[in-house]
N, C-alpha and C positions, 0 to 999 in steps of 0.2 A: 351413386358411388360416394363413399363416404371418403374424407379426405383426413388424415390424421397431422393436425397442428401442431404437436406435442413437442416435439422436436425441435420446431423453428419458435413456437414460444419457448422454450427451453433457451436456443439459441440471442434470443433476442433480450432474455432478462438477463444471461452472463453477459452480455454487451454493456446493459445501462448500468450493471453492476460493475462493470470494470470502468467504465465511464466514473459515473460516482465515487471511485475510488479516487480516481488519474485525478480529478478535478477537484476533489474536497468537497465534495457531495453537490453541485454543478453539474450538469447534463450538459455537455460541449455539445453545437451544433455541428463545427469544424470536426472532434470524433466522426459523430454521426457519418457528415459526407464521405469521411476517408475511409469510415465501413463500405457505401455504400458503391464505391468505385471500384471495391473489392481490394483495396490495398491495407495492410494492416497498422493500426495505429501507432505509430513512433513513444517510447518512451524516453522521457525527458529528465534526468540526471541533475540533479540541484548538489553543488559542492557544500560539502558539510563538514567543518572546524570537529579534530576529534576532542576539545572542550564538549562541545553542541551534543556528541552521542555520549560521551562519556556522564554529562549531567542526567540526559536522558535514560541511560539505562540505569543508572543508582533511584531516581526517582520512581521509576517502575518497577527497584524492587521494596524503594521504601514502601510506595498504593499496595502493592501485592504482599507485604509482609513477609518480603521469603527469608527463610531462615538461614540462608548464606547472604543477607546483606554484609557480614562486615568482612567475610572471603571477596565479596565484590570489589569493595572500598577500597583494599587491599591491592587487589589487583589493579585494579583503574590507578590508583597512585605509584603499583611499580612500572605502569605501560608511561605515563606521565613523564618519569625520572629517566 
């Protein structure tokens, strides 16, 4: 009888992939264990100064060249004020 893995590899590569992410490309062993207890991994919330987003999201759209950067700028400066 043939036993079809497809699934649980399936299952197993969204795991180290979400792992990878959680961690900044890190494979947590502490993840791991907390999969393997069958409890689901906790996400962890980092406070972020709306400076911190507001640089970041003008700079992602200067890389990406979009052509609402200066509707952006705009707006980041009336949410600022």
């Amino acid at each position: 009888m043939a036993t079809n893995y497809t699934g649980l590899l399936q299952c197993i590569h969204d795991v180290q992939l979400y792992c990878a992410v959680k961690t900044g490309g890190q494979l947590s062993l502490d993840i791991f264990q907390t999969i393997a207890q069958g409890k689901i991994p906790g996400i962890v919330f980092e406070k972020v100064r709306f400076n911190e987003l507001a640089n970041d999201f003008l700079a992602d759209y200067r890389v990406n060249e979009k052509k609402s950067l200066v509707r952006a700028e705009r707006s980041v400066d009336h949410l600022k004020t």
